[in-house]
N, C-alpha and C positions, 0 to 999 in steps of 0.2 A: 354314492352307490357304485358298487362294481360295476365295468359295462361287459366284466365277460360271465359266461352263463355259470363256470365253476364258483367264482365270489359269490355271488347272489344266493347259490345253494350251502356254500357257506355261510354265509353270514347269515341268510333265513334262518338254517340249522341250528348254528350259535345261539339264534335272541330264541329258540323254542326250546331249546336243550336247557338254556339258563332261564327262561321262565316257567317252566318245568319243574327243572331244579328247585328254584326258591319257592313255587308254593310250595311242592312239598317238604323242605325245609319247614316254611312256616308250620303247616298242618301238623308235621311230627313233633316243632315246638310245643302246640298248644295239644296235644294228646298226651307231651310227656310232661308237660306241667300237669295238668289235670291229674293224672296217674300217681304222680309222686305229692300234691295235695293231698291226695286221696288216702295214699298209703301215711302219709307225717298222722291227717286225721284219726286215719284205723290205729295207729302208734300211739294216741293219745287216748282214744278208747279204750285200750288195754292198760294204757297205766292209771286211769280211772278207776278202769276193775280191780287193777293190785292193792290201789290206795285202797278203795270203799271194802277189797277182803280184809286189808291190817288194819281196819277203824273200830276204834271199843266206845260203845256207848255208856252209861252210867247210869244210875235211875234219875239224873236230875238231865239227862239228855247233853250232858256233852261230850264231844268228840274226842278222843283221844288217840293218840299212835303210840305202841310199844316199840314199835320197829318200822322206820318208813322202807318202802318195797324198793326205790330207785335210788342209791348211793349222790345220783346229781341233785335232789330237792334236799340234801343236809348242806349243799356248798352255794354259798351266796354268788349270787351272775353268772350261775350256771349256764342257764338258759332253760332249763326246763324249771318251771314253777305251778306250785297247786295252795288251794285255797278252800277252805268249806265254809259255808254262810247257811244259817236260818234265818228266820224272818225276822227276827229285829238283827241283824247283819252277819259280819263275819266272826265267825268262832276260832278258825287256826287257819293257819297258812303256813307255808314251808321255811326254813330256815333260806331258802334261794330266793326267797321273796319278798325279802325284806326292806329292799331298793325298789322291787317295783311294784304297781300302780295299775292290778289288773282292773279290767272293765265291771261291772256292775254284772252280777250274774242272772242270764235273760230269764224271764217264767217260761215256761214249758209244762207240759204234763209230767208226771211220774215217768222215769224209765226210757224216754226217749233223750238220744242227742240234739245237741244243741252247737252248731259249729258257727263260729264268730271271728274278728281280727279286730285287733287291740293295737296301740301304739308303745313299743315296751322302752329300756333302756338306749338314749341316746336318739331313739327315733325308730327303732328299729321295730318292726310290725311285728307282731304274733301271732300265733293259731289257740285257740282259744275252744278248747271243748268241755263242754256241763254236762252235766247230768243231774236231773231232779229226783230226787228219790223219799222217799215216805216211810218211816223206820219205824218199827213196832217194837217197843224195850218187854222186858219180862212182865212189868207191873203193867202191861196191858193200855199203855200210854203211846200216844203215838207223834213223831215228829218228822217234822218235814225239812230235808238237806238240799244242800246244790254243793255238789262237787266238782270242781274249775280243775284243769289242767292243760297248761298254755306252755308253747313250746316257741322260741324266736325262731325268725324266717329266714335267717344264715345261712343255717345250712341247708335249708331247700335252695334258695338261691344260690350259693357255691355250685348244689345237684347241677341243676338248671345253666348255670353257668357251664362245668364243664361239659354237660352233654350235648350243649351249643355247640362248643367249640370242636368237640369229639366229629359231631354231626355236617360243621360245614366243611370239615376237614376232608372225612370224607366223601361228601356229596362231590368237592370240587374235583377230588382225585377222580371219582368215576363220570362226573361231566368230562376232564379232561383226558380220559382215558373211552368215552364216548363220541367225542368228535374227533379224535387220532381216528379211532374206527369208521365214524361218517366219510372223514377225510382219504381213507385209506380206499374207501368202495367209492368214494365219488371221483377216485383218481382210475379206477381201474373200469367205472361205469360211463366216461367219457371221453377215453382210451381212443375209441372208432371216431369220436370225434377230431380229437387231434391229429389221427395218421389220416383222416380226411384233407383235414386245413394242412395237413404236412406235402402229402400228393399233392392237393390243388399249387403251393408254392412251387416244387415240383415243374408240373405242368408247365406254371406260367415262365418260370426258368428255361422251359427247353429240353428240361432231363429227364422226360417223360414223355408218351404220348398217348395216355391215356388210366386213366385213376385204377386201382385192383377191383375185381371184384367181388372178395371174399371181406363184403362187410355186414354189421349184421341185419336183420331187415326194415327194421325201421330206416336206415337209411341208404340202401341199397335202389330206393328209385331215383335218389335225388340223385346217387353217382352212374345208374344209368344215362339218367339224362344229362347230365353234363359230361360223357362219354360219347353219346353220339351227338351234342354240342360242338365238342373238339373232331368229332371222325367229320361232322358236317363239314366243318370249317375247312381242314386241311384237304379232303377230297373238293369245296368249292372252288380254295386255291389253284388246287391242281387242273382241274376243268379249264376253269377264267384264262387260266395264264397257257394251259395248251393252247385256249382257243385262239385268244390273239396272236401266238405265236404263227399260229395254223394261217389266221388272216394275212399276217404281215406278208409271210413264206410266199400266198396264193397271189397280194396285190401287187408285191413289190416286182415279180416277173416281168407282166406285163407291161407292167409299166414304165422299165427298162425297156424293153422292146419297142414301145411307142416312142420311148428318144432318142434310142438308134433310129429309128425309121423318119425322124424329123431331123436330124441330125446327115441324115445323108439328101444327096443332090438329086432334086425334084421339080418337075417345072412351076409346080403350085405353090411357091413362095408365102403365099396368104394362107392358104391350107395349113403348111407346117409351120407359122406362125401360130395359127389357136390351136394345133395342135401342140404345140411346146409348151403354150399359156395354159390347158389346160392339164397335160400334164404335170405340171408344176404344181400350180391351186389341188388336184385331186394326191399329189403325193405329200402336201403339206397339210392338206386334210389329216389323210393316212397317218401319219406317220404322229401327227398330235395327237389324235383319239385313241391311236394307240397307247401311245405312253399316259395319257391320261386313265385309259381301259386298265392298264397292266399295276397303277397304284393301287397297294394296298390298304394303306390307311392304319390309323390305331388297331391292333387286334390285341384283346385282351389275353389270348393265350399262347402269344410269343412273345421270346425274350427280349427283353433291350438289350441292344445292339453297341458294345463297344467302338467306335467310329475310327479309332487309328487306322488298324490293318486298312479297310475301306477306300480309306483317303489317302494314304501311302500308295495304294494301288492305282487309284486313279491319278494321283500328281504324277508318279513314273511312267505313265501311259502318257501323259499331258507331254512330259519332259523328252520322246521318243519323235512325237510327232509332231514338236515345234523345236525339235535339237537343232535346223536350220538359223534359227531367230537365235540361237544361246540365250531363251527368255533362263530370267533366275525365277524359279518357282520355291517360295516358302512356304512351309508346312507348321503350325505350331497347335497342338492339342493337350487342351490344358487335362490334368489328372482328373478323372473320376466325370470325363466325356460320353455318353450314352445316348445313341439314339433313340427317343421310345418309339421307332416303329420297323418298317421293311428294311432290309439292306437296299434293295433295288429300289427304294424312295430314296434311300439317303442318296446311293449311287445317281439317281436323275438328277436331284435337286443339283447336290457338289459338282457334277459334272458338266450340268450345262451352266452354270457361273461362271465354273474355272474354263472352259471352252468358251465362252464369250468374253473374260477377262484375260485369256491370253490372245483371242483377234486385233483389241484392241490396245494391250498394253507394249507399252516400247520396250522395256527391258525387265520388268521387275511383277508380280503377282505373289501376294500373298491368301492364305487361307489363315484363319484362328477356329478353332471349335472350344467353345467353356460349357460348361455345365450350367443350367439355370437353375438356381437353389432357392428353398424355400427354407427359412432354419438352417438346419444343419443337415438336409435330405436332398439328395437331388431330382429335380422335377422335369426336367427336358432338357434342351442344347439349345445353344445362341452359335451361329455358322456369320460369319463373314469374309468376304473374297473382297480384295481391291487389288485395283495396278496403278500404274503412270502412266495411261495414256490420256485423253485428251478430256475423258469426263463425260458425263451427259447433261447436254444442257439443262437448266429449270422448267422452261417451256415444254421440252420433251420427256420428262417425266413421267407423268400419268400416261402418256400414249407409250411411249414402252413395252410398257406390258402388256400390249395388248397381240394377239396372235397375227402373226404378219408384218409385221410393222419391222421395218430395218432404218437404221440412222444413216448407212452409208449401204446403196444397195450394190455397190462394187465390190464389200467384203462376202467374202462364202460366208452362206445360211442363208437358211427359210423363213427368219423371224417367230421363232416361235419355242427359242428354247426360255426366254423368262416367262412366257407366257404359261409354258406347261409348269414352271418353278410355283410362278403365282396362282394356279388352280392348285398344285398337290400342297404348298403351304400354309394356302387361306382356308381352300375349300374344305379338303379334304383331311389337313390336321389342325385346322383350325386356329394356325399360327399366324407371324407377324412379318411381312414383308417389306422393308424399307431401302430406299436409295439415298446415297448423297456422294458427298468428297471425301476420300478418305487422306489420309497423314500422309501416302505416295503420290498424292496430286491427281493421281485419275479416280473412275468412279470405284463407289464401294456401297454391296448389296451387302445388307443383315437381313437375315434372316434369325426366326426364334420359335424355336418349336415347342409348344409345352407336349410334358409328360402324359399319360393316358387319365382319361377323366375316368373319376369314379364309379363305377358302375359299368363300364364301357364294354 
């Protein structure tokens, strides 16, 4: 069964058009049999009548022809054949008749027909019509006839035949010339459907930001509401992400101010101790709930995200502010690379990797981004950063990730850039976060982010 809604009104259309069709095929079959039965029968009645006017009777009662009325009953296997019988039997029969082997001619009353089917020449059926009649000669004698005239079923069935043929001929042309028409109005009657599903692809692309409104009304609520569906979305965006920005802008002052002021010479040495300490814990607070606040997650009505440009930007940013070390930073993005979600996830995720794979790596950092494929379609991104430095032990795996946590607390950070990696790529897209050794001897994070879920 079709699973779109045009096939199914198709194909319904089809098996009702052509069951349609065929009864009334059959119905006109059996009306125009009947009809041409009818007329072969009335055909035979009249040549009854011709016969029974050219019949001479005699005074010893028999029948005789000066002139038969139909030129076929003088030519043997004509097909048409006639026959008169009284009661001790037959008296004459036609010169056409004399091969064949009519039926017994049925009683009846006087004057009424009598219509029958016989088995004639080779097998071939007959129509078979009598007539009883009761003859009154001059000498006031009276005798009683049956006059037969039988015609083979040939040529009604040739009738029959070609008006079959005549009939499905044309049924079919105007079935097929009735679903051109169905098909031409169910093309033009789900029209507003299409340039719907066409906008919605649209939308989810980017090259749009919001559906028309000139549809017609049957579904002009559903494009309202998935209108202010997408105005929802993009004004929530826009809120969410002032607002944190608003936060950072308001926390981050202060908070600088607080380590100038611990940072300069004070006699309270214990003082600007927890004041340092707490500055720290409250900026690495900050500074995580933010970037956790500011992901956006799967959104079903933005585009996926080619990852080149992206990651070209951030390795050149990378390659600026470790140009002291001459780290070599590799870049490699396999063709048909997409991120399904924010730029500024992708941007976190890649950039606190490759910012923690270039603290640690001695000379060398690599990135790969491929495409995760299902079939022949692609479904999400597989990300992997490694270097050469020294690796993360086994032991300290699991704890890694966790927010705060540093393996060497002499190197700069806050411990909490895989932590926010591992929230935005477990939690929130639902993806695959793993560590080990990579091929350059130091550590290497994959990451794998699937595609948008269905319905999402």
């Amino acid at each position: 069964m079709p699973r779109s809604i045009a096939g199914r009104l198709l194909w319904a259309s089809a098996a009702v058009v052509a069951g349609t069709l065929a009864l009334t095929a059959l119905a006109l079959e059996a009306a125009f049999e009947r009809s041409a039965r009818a007329s072969a029968e009335a055909r035979l009645q009249s040549q009854v009548y011709m016969l029974l006017g050219a019949a001479e009777l005699d005074a010893e009662g028999r029948v005789t022809f000066a002139e038969l009325p139909e030129p076929r009953l003088s030519a043997p296997g004509s097909g048409l054949y006639a026959r008169v019988s009284g009661p001790q039997g037959e008296l004459w029969h036609s010169a056409s008749a004399l091969a064949v082997e009519l039926p017994p001619a049925p009683a009846g009353p006087p004057g009424q027909f009598l219509s029958t089917r016989a088995e004639g020449i080779a097998g071939d059926d007959l129509i078979v019509v009598t007539l009883a009649v009761d003859w009154e000669t001059e000498a006031e004698r009276n005798f009683s006839y049956r006059f037969q005239v039988a015609e083979a079923e040939a040529g009604l069935r040739a009738e029959l035949s070609a008006f079959r043929r005549h009939l499905w001929s044309w049924l079919a042309a105007g079935g097929s010339a009735l679903m051109l028409a169905l098909w031409l109005v169910l093309q033009w009657s789900i029209r507003p459907l299409r340039r719907v599903a066409r906008e919605l692809r649209e939308l989810e692309d980017g090259r749009r930001e919001r559906l028309s409104d000139d549809h017609p009304l049957e579904l002009r609520r559903v494009v309202e509401r998935l209108n202010a569906f997408a105005a929802h979305s993009q004004e929530r965006l826009r809120r969410y992400r002032e607002a944190t920005g608003n936060l950072a802008h308001s926390l981050k002052t202060p908070l600088a101010l607080l380590r100038g002021a611990v940072e300069e010479e004070v006699p309270a040495s214990r003082l600007r101790a927890m004041v340092a300490d707490t500055v720290e814990r409250l900026d690495r607070t900050v500074e995580y709930q933010l970037r956790r606040a500011a992901a956006l997650g799967h959104d079903p009505l933005s585009r996926v995200l080619a990852v080149g440009p992206p990651l070209e930007r951030l390795v050149a940013a990378l390659r600026k502010v470790h140009a002291s070390r001459n780290l070599a930073l590799e870049l490699r993005v396999a063709e048909g690379s997409e991120f399904p979600g924010d730029e500024g996830d992708l941007t976190e995720i890649a950039g606190n990797l490759l910012d923690n794979a270039c603290k640690w790596a001695a000379s060398r950092v690599a990135i790969d981004a491929t495409p995760l494929a299902s079939g022949s379609a692609p479904v999400g991104l597989a990300l992997s950063v490694e270097d050469d430095g020294p690796g993360v032990p086994a032991e300290e795996l699991a704890r890694i990730l966790e927010r705060g946590v540093r393996l060497d607390p002499a190197r700069a950070g806050a411990g909490i850039g895989l932590a926010v990696v591992r929230e935005l790529v477990q939690e929130i897209y639902g993806g695959e976060l793993s560590i080990d050794r990579g091929k350059l001897g130091g550590a290497r994070v994959r990451v794998r982010l699937p595609g948008r879920r269905s319905g999402a």
